[in-house]
C-alpha positions in Angstrom: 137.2 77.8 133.1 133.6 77.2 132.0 132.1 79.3 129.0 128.5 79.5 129.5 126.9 79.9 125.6 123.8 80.3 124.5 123.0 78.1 121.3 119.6 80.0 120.5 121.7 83.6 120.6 124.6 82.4 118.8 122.5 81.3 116.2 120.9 84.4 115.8 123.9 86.4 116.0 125.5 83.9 112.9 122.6 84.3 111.0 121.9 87.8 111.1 126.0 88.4 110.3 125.3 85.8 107.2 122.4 87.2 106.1 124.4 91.1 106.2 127.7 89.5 103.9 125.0 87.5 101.6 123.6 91.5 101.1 126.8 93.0 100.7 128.0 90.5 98.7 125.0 91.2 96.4 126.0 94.4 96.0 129.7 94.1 95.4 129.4 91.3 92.6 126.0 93.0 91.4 124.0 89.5 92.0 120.2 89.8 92.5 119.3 87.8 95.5 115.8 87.2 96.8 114.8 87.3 100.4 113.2 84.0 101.1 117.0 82.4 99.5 118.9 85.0 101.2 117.0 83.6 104.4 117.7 80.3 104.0 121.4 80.7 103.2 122.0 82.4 106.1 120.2 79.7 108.4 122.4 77.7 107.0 125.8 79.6 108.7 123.7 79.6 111.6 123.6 76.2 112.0 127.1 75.7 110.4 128.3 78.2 112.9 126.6 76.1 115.8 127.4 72.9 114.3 131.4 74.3 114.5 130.9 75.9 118.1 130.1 72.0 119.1 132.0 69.6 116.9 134.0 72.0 115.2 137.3 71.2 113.6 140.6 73.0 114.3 143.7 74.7 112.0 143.6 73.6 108.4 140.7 71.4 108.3 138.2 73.8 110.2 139.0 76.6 107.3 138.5 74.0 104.1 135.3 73.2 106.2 134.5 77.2 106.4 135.7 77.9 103.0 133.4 75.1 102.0 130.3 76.2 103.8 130.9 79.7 102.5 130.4 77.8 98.6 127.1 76.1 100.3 125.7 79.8 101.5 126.0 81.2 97.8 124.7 78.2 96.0 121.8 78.5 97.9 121.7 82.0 97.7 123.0 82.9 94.0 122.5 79.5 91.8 120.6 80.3 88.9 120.2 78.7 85.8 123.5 79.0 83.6 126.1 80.0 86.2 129.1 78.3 86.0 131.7 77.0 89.0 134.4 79.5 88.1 130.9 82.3 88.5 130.4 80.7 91.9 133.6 80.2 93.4 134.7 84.0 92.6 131.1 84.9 94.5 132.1 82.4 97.4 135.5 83.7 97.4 133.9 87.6 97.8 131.0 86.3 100.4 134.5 85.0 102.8 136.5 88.1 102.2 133.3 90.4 103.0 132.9 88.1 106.2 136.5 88.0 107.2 136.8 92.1 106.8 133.2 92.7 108.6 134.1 90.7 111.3 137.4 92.5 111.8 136.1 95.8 111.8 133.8 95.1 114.2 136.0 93.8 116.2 138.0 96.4 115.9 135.5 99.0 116.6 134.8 97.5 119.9 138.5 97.2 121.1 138.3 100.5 120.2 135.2 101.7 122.3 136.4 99.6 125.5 139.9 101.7 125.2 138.2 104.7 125.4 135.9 104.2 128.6 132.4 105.4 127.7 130.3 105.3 130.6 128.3 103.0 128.5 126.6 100.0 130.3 126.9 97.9 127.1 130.8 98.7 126.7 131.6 97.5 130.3 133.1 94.1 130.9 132.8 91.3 128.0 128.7 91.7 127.6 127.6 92.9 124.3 124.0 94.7 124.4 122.0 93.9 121.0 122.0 97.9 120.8 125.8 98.0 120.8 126.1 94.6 118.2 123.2 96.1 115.8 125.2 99.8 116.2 128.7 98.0 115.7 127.1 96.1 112.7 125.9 98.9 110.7 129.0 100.9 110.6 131.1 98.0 110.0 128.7 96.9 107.0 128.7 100.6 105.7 132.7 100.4 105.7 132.7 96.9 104.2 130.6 97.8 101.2 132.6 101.0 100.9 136.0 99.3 101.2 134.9 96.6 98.8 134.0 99.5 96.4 137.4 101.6 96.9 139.1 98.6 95.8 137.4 97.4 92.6 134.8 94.8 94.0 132.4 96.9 92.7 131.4 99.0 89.8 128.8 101.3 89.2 125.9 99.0 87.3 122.9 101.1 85.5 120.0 98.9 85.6 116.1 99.5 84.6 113.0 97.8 85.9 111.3 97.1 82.6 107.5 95.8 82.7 105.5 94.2 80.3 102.7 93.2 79.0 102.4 90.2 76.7 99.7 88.2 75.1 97.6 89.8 78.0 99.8 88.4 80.6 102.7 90.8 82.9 105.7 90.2 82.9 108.4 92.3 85.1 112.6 92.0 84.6 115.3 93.6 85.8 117.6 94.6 83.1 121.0 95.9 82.8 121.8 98.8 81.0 124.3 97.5 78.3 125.8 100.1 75.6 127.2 97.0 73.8 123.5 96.4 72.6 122.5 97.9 69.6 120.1 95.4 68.3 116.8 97.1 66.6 114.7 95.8 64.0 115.8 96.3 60.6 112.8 97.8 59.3 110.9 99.5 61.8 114.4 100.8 63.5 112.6 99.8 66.7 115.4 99.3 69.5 115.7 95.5 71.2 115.7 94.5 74.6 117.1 90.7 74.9 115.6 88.9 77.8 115.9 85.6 79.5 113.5 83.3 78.1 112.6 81.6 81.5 111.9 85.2 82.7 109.1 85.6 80.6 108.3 82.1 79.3 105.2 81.8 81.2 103.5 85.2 79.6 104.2 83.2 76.4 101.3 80.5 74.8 102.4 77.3 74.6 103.3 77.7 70.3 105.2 80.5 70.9 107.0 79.0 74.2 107.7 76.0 72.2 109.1 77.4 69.5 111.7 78.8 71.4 112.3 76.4 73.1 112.9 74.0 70.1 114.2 77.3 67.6 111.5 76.4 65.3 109.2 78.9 64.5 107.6 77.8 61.3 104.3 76.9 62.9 104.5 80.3 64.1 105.2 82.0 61.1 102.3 80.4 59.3 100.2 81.6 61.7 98.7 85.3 61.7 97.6 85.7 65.4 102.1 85.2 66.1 103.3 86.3 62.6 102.0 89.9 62.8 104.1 89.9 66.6 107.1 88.5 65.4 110.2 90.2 64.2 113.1 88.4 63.0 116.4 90.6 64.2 119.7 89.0 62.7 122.1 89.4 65.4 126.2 88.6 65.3 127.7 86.6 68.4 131.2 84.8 69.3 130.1 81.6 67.4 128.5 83.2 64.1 125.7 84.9 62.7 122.1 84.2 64.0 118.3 85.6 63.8 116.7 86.5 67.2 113.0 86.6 67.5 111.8 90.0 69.0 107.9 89.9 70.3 106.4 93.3 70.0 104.4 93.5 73.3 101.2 94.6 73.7 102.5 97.5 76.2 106.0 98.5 78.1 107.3 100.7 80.7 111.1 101.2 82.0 111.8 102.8 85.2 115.1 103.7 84.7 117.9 103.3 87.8 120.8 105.1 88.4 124.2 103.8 89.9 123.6 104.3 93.3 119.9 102.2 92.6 117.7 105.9 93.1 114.8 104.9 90.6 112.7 107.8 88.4 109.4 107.7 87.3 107.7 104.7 84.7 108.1 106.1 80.8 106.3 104.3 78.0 108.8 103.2 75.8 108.5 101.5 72.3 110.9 98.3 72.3 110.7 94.8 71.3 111.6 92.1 73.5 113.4 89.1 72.2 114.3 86.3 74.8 117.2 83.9 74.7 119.2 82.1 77.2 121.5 84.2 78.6 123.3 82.5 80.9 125.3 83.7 84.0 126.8 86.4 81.7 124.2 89.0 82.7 125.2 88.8 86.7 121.9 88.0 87.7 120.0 90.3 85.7 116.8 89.1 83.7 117.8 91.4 80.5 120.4 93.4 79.0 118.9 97.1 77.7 120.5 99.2 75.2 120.6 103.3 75.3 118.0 105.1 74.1 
């Protein structure tokens, strides 16, 4: 028996399910992931998924080659500077498991629908209608999501859109609520937010960037326009004692976010920002923002 496919369709339908799991994985492991990436991860399993319709391999080798391009998908899609493999593989591991269970309840679902005999046009015979895949789709990404919460994938993250203004220049991060920092400076009590340095770095002038970059700030210090701006913080970490630059900015705003991501109004508030590198410890966020 000859199967009649259409590549063009197929495609579509592999990106738009990639695209879906990319989301949902986003929101299980609490990554931030931009559209144009997002895009372009999931044109990747499109073609992947063509590729595999044509050539593909069979039984062990065909799911190293699917647990591999699921690792391709979230490089593209989650790689940031300072994540680590172990970071990566656990997001890969999450994307597969979200694709594996969304593909089964939808599949499911319409097993289901075809046992019941709706005198639906788009339930009869083996035709899907893109009404009936988008319907099938939603519900089975609205269970996936809620399954994946049910059974720990996801916690309830408060995060903040905090925007700045610095040197002149705006800057915008998306921090994570963190009750673990209690950073303020010593003598004006003022609370600290710590940022990523590349997320601001190019709001900084070129001493001031530099000087973080190298540690140094001496020519800094010596200088009024950056001393009077400066605040050292002394901070404890795993590996010691240390001193954390804090910038007071010329103006900032948090909008604050609940768990379920319902945002409230802009408030002035009165912190410092000092930026580090902080890695792939953050999950994607750009700061970590203490209470209060």
């Amino acid at each position: 028996m000859v199967q009649e496919v259409y590549v063009d369709l197929y495609f579509l339908v592999n990106f738009s399910m990639d695209l879906l799991c990319l989301l949902l994985t986003a929101s299980l492991v609490h990554r931030r992931i931009t559209r144009p990436r997002a895009a372009i991860a999931a044109a990747i399993g499109g073609v992947y998924a063509v590729l595999s319709l044509l050539f593909g391999a069979q039984g062990a080798v065909g799911l190293l080659c699917d647990l591999a391009a699921a690792v391709v998908l979230c490089t593209v899609a989650f790689h940031a500077r300072g994540t680590r493999l172990p970071s990566l593989l656990r997001v890969s591991a999450v994307f597969a498991l979200t694709s594996m269970i969304l593909g089964g309840i939808m599949t499911a679902l319409y097993s289901g629908l075809n046992r019941l005999n709706l005198p639906f046009e788009s339930l009869q015979g083996d035709g899907l209608s893109v009404w009936t895949f988008a319907l099938l789709t939603a519900v089975a990404g609205v269970a996936t999501l809620r399954g994946g919460r049910l059974i720990g994938l996801s916690r309830k993250t408060k995060s903040a859109t905090v925007e700045a203004t610095l040197f002149g220049r705006q800057v915008r991060l998306c921090a994570m609520v963190d009750t673990g920092n209690l950073l303020r400076d010593p003598v004006s009590g003022r609370a600290v937010i710590v940022c990523d340095y590349n997320a601001i770095s190019k709001a900084l002038p070129p001493m001031l960037a530099t000087a973080y970059r190298s540690g140094d700030f001496t020519a800094c210090l010596t200088s009024y326009e950056f001393a009077t701006r400066l605040r050292p913080v002394p901070t404890k970490t795993a590996s010691g004692e240390a001193v954390l630059f804090a910038i007071v900015p010329d103006a900032l705003t948090v909008t604050e976010v609940d768990g379920r991501s319902k945002k409230s109004a802009p408030y002035s508030a009165d912190y410092l920002l000092a930026p580090t590198s902080l890695g792939a410890a953050t999950q994607g966020f750009d700061a970590l923002i203490g209470i209060g």
